[in-house]
C-alpha positions in Angstrom: 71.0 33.0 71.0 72.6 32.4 67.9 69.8 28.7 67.7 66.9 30.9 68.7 67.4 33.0 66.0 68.1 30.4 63.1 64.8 29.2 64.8 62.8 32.0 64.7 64.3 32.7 61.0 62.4 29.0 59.6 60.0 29.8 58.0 56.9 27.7 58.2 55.8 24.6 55.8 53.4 26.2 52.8 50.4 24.3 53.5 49.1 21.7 50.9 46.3 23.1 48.8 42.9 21.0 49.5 40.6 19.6 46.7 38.1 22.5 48.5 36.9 25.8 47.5 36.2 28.5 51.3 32.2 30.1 50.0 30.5 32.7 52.0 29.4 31.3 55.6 32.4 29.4 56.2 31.8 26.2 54.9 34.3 24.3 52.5 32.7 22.8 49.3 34.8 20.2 47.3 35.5 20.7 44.1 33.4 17.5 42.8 30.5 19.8 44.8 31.2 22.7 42.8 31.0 21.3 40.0 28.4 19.7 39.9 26.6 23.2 40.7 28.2 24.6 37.5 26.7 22.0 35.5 23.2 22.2 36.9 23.6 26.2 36.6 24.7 26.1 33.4 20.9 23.4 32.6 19.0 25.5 34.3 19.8 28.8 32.0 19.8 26.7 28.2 16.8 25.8 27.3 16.6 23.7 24.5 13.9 24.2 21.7 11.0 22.3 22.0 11.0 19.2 19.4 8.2 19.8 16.8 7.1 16.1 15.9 5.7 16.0 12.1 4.5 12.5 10.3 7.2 13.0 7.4 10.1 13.3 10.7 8.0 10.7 12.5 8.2 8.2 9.6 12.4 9.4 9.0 11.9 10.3 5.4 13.8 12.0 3.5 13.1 15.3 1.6 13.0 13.7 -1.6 11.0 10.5 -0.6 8.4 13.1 0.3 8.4 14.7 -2.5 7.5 11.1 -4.6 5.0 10.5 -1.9 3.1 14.2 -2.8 3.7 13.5 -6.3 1.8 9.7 -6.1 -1.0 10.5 -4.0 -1.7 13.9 -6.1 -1.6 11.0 -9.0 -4.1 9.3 -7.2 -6.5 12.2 -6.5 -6.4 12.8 -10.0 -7.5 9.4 -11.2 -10.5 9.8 -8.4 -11.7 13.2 -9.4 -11.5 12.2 -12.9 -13.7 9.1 -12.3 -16.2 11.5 -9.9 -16.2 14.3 -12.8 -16.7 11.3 -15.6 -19.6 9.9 -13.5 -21.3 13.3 -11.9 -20.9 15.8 -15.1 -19.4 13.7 -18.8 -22.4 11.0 -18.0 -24.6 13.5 -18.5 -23.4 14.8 -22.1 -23.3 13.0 -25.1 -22.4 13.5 -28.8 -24.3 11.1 -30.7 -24.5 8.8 -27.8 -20.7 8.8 -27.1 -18.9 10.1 -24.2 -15.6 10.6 -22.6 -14.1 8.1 -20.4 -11.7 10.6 -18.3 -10.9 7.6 -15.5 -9.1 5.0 -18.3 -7.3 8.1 -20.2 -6.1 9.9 -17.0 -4.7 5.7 -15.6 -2.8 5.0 -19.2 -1.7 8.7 -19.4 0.5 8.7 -16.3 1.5 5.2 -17.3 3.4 6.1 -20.3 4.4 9.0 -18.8 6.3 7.4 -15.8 7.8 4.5 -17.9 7.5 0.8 -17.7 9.2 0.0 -14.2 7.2 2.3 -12.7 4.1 3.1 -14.6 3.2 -1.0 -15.4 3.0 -1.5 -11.4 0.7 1.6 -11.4 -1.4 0.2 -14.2 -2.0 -2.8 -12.8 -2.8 -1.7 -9.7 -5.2 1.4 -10.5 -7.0 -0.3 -13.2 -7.8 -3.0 -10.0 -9.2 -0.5 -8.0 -11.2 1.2 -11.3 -12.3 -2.5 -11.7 -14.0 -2.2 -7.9 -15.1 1.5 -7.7 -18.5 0.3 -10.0 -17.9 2.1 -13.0 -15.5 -0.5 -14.7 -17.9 -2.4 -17.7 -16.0 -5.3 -16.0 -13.1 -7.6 -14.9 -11.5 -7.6 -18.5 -10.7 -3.9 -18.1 -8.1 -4.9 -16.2 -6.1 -6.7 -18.5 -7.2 -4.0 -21.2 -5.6 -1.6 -19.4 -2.4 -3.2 -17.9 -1.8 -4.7 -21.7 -2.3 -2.0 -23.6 -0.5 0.6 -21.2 2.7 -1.0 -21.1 2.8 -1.8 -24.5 2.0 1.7 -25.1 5.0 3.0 -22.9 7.2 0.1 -24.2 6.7 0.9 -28.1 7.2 4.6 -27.0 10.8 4.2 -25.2 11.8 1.9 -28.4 11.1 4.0 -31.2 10.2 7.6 -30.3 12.4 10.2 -27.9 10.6 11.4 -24.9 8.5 14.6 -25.9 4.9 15.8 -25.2 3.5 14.4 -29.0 5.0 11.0 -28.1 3.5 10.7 -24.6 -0.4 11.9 -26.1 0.3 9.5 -29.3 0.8 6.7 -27.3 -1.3 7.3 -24.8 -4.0 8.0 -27.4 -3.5 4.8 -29.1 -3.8 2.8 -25.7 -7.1 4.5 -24.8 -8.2 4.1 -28.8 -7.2 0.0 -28.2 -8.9 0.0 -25.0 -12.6 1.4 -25.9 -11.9 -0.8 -29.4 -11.2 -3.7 -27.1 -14.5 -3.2 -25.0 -16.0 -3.6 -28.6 -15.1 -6.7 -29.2 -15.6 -8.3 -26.1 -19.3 -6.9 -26.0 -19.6 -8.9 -29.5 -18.4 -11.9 -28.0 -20.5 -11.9 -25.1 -24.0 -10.2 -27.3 -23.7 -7.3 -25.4 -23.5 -4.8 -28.1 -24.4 -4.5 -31.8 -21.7 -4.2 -34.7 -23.8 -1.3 -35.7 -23.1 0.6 -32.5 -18.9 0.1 -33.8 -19.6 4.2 -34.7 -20.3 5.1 -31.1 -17.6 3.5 -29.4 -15.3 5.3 -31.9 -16.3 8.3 -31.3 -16.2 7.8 -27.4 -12.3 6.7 -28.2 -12.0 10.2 -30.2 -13.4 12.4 -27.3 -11.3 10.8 -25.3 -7.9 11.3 -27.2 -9.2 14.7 -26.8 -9.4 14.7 -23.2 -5.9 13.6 -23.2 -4.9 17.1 -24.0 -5.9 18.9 -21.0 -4.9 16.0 -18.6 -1.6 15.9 -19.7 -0.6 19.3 -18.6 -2.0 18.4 -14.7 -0.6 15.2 -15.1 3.0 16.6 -16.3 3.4 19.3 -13.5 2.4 16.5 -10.9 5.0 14.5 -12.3 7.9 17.0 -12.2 7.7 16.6 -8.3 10.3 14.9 -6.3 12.0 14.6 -9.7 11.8 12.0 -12.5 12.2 8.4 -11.5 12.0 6.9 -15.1 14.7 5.2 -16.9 14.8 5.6 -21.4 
């Protein structure tokens, strides 16, 4: 009696808990199963943003290197519509026979503006393309303009602080040098008269004057994406 009772006093083995989770119906789901159910639970209710794909993202710039970009093509448009406004309207009025030449002063005005490293590259490069657009005198305007306009910039970082007088002077005395220069190469080649000297001065005058007004489009364009020149 006294064995039947220790017996019956055992109690039994706790049975080992299974890697396995009892869910309604009866059936036994592991617990790699249940996870896996948690995970495609947890996809299904986030939905993520939709990516919005934009050339500036597309290209991985930075905020700043779009900036510059803005800032060079608006330089760019502002060479073209002065040419188109030089050709389509200031062809049309002259003082004594001269004119403004708003394309050449808006090209060596940003190039003393932005300095040498940057503004000689610019200067060679939009004088070429004045050179082809038709309404360049000819090929020699390019070395006109890329000559005088860094040595324009270079005597102003040398001698004078940066300020709105020193940017116009300079700029004025490249664009008087350039329509002086046209001078002399059309005595060279007979295709001017020394008598004519008075109108190509004048044009040189109108166009310092033009300077005035360009510079303060040109300036605000240049304040974007910061300054990039070195004194």
């Amino acid at each position: 009696m006294a064995e039947k009772k220790k017996t019956q006093q055992r109690k039994p083995a706790p049975k080992k808990r299974s890697a396995s989770r009892r869910i309604k119906g009866g059936r036994e789901m592991s617990l790699t199963e249940l996870f896996k159910k948690q995970r495609a639970r947890r996809a299904a209710e986030f939905k993520p943003d939709a990516k919005v794909s934009t050339l500036g993202k597309t290209l991985r710039m930075t905020q700043l290197q779009r900036l510059r970009l803005t800032k060079w093509v608006l330089y760019v448009l502002t060479v073209v519509l002065s040419l188109v406004v030089q050709d389509v309207v200031m062809s049309q009025v002259s003082i004594f026979g001269a004119t403004t030449d708003l394309a050449v002063c808006a090209i060596l005005l940003i190039t003393v503006l932005e300095g040498t490293e940057v503004g000689s590259i610019f200067v060679l490069i939009a004088s070429t393309l004045y050179f082809f657009s038709g309404s360049a005198p000819g090929a020699y305007c390019i070395a006109l303009m890329t000559f005088l306009g860094i040595g324009a910039t270079l005597f102003r970082q040398m001698y004078w602080h940066r300020s709105r007088g020193s940017i116009l002077l300079c700029a004025a005395i490249a664009v008087t040098g350039y329509e002086l220069g046209l001078f002399v190469i059309g005595l060279m080649n007979e295709l001017t008269l020394f008598s004519r000297i008075g109108i190509f001065g004048l044009t040189a005058l109108l166009s310092c004057l033009a300077l005035i007004p360009l510079y303060s489009l040109v300036y605000k364009i240049g304040l974007i994406g910061g300054n990039t020149w070195k004194e």
